[in-house]
PDB file of N, CA, C and O in Angstrom:
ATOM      1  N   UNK A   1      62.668 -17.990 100.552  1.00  0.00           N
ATOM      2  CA  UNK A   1      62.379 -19.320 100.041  1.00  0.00           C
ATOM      3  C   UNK A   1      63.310 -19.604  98.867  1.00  0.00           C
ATOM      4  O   UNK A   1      63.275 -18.830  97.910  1.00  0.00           O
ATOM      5  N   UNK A   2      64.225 -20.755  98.855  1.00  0.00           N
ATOM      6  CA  UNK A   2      65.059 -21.275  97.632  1.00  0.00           C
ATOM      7  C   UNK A   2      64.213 -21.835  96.554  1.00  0.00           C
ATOM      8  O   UNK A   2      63.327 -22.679  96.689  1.00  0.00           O
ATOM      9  N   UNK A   3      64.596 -21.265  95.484  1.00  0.00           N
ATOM     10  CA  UNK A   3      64.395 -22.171  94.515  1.00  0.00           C
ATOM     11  C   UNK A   3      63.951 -23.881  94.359  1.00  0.00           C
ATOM     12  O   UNK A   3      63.326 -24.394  93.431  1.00  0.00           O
ATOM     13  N   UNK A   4      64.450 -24.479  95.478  1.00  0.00           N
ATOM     14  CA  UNK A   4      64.301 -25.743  95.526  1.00  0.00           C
ATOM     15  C   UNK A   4      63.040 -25.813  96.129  1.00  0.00           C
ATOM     16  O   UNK A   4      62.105 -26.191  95.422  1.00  0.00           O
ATOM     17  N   UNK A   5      62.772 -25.439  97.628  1.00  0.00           N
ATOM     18  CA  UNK A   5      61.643 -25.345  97.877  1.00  0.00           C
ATOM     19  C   UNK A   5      60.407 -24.760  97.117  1.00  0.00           C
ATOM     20  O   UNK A   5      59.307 -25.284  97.288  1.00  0.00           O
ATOM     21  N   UNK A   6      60.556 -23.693  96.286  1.00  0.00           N
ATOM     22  CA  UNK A   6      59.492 -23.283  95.282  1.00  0.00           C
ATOM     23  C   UNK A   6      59.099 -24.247  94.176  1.00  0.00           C
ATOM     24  O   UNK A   6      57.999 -24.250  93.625  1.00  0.00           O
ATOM     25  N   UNK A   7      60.024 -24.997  93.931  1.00  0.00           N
ATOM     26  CA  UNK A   7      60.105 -25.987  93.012  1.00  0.00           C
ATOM     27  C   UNK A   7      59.262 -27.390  93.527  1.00  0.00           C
ATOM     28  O   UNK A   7      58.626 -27.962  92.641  1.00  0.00           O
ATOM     29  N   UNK A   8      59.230 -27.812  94.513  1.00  0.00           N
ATOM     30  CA  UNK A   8      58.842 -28.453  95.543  1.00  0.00           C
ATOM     31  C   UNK A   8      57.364 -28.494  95.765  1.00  0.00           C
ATOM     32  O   UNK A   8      56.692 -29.525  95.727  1.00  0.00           O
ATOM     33  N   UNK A   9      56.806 -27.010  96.056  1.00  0.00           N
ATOM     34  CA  UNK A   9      55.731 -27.158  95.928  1.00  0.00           C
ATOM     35  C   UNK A   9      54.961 -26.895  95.016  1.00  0.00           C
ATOM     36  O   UNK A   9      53.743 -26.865  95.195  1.00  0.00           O
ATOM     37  N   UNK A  10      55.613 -26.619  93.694  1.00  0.00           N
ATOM     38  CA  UNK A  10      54.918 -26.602  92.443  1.00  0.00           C
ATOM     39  C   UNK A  10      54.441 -27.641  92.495  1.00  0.00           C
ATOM     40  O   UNK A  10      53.264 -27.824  92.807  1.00  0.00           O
ATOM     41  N   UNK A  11      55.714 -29.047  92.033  1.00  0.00           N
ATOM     42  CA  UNK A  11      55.521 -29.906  91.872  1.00  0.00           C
ATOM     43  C   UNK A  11      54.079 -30.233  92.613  1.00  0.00           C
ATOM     44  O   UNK A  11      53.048 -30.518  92.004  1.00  0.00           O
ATOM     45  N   UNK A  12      54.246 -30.112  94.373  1.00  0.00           N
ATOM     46  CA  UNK A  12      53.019 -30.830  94.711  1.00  0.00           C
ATOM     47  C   UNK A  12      51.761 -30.336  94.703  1.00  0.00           C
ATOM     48  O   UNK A  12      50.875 -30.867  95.372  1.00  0.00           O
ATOM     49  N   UNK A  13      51.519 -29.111  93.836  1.00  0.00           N
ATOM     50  CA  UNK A  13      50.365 -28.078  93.587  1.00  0.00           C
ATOM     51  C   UNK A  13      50.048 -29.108  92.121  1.00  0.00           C
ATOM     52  O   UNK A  13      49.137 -29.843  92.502  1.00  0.00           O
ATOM     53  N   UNK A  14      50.248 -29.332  91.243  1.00  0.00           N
ATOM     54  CA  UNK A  14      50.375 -30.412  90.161  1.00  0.00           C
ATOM     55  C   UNK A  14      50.148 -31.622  90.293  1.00  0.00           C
ATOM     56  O   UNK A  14      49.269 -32.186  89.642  1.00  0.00           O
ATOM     57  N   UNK A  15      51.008 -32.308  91.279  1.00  0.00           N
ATOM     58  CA  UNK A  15      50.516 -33.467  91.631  1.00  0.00           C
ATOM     59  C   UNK A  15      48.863 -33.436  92.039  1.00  0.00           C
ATOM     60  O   UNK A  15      47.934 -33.980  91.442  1.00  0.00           O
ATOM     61  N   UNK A  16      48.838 -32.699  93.126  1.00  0.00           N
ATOM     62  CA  UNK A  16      47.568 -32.511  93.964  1.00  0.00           C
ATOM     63  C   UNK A  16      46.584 -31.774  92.760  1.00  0.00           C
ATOM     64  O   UNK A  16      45.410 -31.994  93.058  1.00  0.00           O
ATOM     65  N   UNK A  17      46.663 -31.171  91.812  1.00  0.00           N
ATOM     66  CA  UNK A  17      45.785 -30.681  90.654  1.00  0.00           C
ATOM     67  C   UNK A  17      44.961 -31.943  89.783  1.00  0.00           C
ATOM     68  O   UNK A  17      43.759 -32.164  89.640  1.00  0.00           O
ATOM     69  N   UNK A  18      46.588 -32.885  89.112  1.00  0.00           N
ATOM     70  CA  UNK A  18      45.978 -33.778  88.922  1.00  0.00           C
ATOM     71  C   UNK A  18      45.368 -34.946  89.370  1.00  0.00           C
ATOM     72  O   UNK A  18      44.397 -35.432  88.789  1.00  0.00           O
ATOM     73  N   UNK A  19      45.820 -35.376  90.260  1.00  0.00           N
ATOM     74  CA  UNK A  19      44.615 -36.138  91.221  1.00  0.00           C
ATOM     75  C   UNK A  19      43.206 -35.580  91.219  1.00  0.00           C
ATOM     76  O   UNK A  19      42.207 -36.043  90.668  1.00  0.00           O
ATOM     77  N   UNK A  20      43.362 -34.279  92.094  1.00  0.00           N
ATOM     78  CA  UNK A  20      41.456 -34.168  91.810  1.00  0.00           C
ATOM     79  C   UNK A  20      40.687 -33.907  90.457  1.00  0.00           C
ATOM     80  O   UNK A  20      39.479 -33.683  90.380  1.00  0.00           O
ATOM     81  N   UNK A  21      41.625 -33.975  89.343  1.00  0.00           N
ATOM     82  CA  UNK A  21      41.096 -34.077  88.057  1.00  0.00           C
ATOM     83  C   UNK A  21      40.552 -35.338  87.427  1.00  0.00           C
ATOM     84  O   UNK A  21      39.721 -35.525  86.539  1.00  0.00           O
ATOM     85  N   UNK A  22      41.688 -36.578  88.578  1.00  0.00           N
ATOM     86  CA  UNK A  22      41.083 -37.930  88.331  1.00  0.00           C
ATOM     87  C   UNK A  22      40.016 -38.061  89.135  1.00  0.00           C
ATOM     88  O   UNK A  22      39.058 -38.643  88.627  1.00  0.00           O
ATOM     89  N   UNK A  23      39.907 -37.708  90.187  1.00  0.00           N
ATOM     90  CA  UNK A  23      39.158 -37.734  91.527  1.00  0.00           C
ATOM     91  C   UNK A  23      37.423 -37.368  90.740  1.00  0.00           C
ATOM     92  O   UNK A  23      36.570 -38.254  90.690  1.00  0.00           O
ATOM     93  N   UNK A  24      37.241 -36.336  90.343  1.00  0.00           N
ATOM     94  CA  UNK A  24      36.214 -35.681  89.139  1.00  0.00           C
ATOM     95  C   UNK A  24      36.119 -36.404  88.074  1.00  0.00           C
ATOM     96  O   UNK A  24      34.985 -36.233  87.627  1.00  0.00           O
ATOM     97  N   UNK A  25      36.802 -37.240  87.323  1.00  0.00           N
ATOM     98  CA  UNK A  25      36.227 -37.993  86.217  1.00  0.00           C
ATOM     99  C   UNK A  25      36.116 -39.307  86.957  1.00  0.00           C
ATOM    100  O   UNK A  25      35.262 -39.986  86.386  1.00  0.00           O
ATOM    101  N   UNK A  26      36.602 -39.907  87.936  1.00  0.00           N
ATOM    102  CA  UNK A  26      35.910 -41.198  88.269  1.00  0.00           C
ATOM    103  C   UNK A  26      34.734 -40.993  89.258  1.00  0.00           C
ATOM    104  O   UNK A  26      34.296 -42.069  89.667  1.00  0.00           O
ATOM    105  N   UNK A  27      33.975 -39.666  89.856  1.00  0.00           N
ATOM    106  CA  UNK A  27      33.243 -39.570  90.236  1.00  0.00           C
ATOM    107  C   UNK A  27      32.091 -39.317  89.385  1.00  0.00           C
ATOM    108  O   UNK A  27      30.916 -39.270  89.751  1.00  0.00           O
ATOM    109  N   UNK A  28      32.452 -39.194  88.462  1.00  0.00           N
ATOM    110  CA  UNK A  28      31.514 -38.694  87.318  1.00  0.00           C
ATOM    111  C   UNK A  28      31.052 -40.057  86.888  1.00  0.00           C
ATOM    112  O   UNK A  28      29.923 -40.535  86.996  1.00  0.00           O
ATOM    113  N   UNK A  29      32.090 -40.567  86.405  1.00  0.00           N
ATOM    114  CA  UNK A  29      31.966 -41.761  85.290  1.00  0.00           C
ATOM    115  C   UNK A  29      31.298 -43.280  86.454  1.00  0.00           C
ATOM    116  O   UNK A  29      30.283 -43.916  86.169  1.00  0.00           O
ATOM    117  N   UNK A  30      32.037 -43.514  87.517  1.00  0.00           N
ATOM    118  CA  UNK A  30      31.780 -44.719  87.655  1.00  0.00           C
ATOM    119  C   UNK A  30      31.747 -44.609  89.124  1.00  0.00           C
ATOM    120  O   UNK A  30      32.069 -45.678  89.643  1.00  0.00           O
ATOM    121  N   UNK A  31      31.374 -43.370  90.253  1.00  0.00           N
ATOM    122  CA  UNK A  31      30.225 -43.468  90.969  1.00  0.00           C
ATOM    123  C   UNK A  31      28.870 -43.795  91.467  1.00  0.00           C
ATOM    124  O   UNK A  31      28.109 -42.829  91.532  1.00  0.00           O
ATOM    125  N   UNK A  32      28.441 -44.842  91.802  1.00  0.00           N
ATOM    126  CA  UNK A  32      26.765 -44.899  91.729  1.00  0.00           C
ATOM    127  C   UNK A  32      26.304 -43.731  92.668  1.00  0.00           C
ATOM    128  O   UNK A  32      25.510 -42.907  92.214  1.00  0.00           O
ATOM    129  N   UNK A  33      26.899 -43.585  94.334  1.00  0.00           N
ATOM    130  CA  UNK A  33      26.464 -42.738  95.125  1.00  0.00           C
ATOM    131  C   UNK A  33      26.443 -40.994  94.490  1.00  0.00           C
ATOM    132  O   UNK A  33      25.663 -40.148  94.927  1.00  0.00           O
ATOM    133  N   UNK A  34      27.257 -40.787  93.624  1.00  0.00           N
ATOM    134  CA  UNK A  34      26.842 -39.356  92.971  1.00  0.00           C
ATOM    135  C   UNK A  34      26.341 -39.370  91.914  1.00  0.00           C
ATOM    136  O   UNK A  34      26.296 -38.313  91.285  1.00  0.00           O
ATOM    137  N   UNK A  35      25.820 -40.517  91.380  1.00  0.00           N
ATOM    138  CA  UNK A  35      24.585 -40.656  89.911  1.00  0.00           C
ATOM    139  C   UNK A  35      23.317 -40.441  90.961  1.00  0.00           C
ATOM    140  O   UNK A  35      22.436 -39.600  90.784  1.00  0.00           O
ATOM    141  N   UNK A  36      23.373 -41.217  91.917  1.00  0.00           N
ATOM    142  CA  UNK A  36      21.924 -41.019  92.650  1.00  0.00           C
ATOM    143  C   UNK A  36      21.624 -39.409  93.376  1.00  0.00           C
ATOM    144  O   UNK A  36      20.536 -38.905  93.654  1.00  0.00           O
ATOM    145  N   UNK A  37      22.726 -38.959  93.517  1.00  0.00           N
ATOM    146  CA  UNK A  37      22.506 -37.652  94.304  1.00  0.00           C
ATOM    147  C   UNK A  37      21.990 -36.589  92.832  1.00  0.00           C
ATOM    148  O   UNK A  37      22.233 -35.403  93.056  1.00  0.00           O
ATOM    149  N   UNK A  38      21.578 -36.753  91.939  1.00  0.00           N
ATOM    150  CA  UNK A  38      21.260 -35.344  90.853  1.00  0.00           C
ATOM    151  C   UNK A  38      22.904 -34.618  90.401  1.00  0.00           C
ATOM    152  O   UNK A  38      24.009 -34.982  90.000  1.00  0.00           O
ATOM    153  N   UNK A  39      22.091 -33.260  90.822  1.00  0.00           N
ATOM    154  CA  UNK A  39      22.539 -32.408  89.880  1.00  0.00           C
ATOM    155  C   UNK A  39      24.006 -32.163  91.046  1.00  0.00           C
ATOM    156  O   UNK A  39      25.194 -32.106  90.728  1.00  0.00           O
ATOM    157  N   UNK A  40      23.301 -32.040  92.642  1.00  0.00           N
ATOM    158  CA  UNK A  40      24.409 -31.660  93.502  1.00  0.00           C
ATOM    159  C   UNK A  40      25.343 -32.990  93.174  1.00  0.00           C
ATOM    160  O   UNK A  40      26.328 -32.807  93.890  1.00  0.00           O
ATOM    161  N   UNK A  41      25.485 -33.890  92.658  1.00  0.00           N
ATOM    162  CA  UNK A  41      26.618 -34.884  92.371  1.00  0.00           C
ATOM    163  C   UNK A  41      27.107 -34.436  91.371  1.00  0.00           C
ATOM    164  O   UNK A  41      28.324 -34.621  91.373  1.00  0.00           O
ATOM    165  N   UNK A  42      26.794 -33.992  90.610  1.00  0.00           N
ATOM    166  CA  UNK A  42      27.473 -33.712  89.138  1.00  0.00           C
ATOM    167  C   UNK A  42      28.552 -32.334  89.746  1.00  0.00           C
ATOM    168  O   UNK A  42      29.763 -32.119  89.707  1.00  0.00           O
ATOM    169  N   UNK A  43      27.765 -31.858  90.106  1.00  0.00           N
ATOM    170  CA  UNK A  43      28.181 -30.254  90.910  1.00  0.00           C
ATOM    171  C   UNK A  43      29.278 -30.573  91.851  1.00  0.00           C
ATOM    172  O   UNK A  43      30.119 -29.727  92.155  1.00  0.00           O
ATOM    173  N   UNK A  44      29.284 -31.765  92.312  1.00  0.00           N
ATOM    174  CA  UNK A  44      30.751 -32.259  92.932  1.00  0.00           C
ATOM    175  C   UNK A  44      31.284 -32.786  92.066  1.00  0.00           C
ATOM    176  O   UNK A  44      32.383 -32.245  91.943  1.00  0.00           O
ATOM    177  N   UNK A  45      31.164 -33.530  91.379  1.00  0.00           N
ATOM    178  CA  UNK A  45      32.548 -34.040  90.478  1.00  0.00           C
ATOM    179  C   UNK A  45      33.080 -33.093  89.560  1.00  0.00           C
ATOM    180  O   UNK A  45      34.236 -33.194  89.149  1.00  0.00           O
ATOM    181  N   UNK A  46      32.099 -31.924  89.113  1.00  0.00           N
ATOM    182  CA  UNK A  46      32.544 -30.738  88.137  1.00  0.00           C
ATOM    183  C   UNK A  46      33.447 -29.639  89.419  1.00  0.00           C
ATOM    184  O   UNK A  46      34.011 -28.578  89.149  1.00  0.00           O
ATOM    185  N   UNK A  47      33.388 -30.045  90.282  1.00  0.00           N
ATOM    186  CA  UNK A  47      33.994 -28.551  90.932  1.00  0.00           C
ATOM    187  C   UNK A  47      35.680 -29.596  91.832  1.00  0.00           C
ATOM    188  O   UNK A  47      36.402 -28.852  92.496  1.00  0.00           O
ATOM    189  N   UNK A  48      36.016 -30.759  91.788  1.00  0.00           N
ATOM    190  CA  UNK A  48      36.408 -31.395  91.915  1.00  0.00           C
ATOM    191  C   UNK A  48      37.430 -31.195  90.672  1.00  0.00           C
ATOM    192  O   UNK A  48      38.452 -30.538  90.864  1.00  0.00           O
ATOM    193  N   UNK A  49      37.169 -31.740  89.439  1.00  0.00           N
ATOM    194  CA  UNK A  49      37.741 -31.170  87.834  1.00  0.00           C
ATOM    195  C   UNK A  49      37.978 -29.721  87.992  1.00  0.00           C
ATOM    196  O   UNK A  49      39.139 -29.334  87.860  1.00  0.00           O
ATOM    197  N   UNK A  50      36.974 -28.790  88.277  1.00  0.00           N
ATOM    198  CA  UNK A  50      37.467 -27.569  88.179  1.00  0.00           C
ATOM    199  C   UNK A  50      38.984 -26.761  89.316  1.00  0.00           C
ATOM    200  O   UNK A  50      39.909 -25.969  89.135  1.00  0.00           O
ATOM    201  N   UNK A  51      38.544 -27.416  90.213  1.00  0.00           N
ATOM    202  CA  UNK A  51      39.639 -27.207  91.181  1.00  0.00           C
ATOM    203  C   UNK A  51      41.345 -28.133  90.691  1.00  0.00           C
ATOM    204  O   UNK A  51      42.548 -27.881  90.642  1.00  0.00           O
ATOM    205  N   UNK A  52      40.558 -29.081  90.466  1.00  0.00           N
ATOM    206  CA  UNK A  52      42.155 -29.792  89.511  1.00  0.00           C
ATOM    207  C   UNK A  52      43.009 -28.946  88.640  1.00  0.00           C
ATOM    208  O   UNK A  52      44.232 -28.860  88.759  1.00  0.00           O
ATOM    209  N   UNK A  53      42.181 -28.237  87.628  1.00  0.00           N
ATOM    210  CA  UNK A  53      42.381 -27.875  86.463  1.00  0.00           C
ATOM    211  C   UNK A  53      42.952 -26.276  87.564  1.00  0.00           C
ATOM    212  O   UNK A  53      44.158 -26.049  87.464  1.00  0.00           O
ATOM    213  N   UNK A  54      42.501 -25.721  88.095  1.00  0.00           N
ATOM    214  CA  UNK A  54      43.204 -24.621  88.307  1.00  0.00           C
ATOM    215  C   UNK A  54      44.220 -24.330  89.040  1.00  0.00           C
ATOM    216  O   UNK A  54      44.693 -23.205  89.198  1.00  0.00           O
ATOM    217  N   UNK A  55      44.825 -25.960  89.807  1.00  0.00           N
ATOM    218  CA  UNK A  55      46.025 -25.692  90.253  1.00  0.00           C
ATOM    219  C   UNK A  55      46.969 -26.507  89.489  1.00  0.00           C
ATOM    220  O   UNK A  55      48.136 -26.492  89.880  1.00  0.00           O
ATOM    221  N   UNK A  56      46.626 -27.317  88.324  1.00  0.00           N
ATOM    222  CA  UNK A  56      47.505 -27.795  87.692  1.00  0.00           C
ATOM    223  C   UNK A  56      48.099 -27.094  86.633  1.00  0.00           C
ATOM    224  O   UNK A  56      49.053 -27.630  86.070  1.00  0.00           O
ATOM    225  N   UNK A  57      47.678 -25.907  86.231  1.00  0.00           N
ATOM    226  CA  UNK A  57      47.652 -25.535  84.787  1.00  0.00           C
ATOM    227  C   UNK A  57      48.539 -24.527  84.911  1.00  0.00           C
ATOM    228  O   UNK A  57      49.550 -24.589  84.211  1.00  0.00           O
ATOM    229  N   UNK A  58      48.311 -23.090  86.060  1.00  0.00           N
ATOM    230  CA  UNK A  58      49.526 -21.997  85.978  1.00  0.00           C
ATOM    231  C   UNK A  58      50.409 -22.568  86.621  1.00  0.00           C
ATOM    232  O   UNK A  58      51.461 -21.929  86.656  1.00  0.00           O
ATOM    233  N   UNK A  59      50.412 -23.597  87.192  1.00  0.00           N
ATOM    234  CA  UNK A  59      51.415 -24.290  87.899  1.00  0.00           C
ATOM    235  C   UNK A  59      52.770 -24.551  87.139  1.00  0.00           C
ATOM    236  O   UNK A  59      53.928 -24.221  87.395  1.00  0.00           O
ATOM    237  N   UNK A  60      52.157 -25.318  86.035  1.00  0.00           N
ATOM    238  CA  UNK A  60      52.869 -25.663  84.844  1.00  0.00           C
ATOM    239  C   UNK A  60      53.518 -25.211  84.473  1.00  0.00           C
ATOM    240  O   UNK A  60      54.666 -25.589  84.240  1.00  0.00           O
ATOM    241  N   UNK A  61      52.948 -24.039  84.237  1.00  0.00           N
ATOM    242  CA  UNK A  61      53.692 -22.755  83.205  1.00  0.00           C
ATOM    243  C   UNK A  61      54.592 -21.956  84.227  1.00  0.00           C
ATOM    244  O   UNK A  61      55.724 -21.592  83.907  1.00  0.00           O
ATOM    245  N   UNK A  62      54.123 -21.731  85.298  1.00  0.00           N
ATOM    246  CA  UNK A  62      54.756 -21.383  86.229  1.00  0.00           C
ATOM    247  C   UNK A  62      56.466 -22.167  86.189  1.00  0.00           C
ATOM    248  O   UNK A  62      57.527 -21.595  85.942  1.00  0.00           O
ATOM    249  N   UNK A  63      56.296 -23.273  86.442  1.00  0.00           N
ATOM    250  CA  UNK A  63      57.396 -24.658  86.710  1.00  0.00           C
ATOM    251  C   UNK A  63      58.016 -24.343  85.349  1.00  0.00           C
ATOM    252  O   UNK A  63      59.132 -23.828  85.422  1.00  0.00           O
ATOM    253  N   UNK A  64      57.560 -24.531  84.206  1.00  0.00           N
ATOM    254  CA  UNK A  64      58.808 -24.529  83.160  1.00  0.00           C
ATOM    255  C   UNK A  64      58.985 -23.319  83.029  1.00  0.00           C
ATOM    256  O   UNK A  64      59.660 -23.220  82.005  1.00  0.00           O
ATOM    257  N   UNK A  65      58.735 -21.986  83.569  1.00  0.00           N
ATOM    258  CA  UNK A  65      59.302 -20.560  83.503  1.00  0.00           C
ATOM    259  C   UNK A  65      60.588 -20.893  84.141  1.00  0.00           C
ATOM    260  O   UNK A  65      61.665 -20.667  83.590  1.00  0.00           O
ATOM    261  N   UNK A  66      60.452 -21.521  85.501  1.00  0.00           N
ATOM    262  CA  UNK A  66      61.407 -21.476  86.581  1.00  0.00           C
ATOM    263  C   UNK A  66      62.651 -22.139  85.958  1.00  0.00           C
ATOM    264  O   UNK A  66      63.732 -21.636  85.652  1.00  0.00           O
ATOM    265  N   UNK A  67      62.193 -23.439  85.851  1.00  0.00           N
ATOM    266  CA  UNK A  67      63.055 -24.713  84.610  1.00  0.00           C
ATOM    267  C   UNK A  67      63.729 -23.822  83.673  1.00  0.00           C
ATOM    268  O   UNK A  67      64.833 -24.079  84.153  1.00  0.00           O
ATOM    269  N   UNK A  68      63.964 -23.119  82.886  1.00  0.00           N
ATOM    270  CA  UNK A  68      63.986 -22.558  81.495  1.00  0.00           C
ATOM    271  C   UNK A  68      64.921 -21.745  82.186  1.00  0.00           C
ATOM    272  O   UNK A  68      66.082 -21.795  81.780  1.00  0.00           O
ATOM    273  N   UNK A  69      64.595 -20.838  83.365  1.00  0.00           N
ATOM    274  CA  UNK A  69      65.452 -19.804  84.081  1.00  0.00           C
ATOM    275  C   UNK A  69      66.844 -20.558  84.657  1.00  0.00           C
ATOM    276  O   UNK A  69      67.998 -20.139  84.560  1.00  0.00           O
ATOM    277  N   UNK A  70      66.388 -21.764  85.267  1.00  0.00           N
ATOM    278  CA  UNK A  70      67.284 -21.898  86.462  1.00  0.00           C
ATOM    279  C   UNK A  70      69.031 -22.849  84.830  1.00  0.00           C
ATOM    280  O   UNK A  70      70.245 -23.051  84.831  1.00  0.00           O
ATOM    281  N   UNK A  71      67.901 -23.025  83.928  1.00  0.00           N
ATOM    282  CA  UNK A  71      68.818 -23.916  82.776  1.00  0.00           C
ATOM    283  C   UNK A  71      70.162 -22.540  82.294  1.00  0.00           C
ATOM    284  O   UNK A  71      71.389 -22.518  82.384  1.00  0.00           O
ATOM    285  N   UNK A  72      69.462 -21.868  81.949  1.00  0.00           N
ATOM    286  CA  UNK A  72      69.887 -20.749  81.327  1.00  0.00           C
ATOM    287  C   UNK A  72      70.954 -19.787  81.976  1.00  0.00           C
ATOM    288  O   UNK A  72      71.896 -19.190  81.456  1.00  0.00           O
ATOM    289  N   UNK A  73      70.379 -19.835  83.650  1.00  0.00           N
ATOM    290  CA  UNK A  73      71.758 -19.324  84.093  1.00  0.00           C
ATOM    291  C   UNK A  73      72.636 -20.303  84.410  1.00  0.00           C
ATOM    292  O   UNK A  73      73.704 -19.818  84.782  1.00  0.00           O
ATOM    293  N   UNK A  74      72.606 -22.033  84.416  1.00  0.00           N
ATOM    294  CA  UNK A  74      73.606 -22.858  84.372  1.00  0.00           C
ATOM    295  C   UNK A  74      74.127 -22.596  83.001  1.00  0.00           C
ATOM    296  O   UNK A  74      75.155 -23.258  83.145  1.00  0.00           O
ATOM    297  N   UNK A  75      74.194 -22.253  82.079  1.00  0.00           N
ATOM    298  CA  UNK A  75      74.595 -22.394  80.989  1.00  0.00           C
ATOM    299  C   UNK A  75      75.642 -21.131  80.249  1.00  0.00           C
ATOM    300  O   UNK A  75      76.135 -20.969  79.133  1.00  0.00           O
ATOM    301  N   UNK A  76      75.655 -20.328  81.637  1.00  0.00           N
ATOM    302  CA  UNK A  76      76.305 -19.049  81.722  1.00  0.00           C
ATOM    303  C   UNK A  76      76.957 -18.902  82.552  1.00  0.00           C
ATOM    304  O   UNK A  76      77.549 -17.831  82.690  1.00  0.00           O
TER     305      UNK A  76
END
């Protein structure tokens, strides 16, 4: 796998992270059908956020490791 392609699907591991992070706060906030469902609604919009948050975040760090690498040997 090239670099480009790894790069590629960072990006869309991030993209797709933060979406369901929005996906989880507008289900939270301004859903009626998961205010009426209890606790199992909350339990979806929190695991919705939680799933966001865990492919957006080593992703990140992941992506500017790569960034930082790929700069550094252009620069040599």
């Amino acid at each position: 796998m090239t670099d480009d392609k790894l790069i590629l699907i960072l990006k869309i591991c991030i993209t797709l992270g933060v979406s369901l992070i929005l996906l989880g706060i507008y289900l939270h906030n301004f859903n009626e059908t998961i205010e009426t469902m209890g606790v199992i609604g909350i339990m979806i919009s929190a695991m919705c956020v939680a799933f966001g948050m865990a492919l957006s975040l080593p992703t990140k760090m992941y992506l500017t490791f790569i960034l930082v690498k790929l700069e550094t040997e252009k620069h040599e």
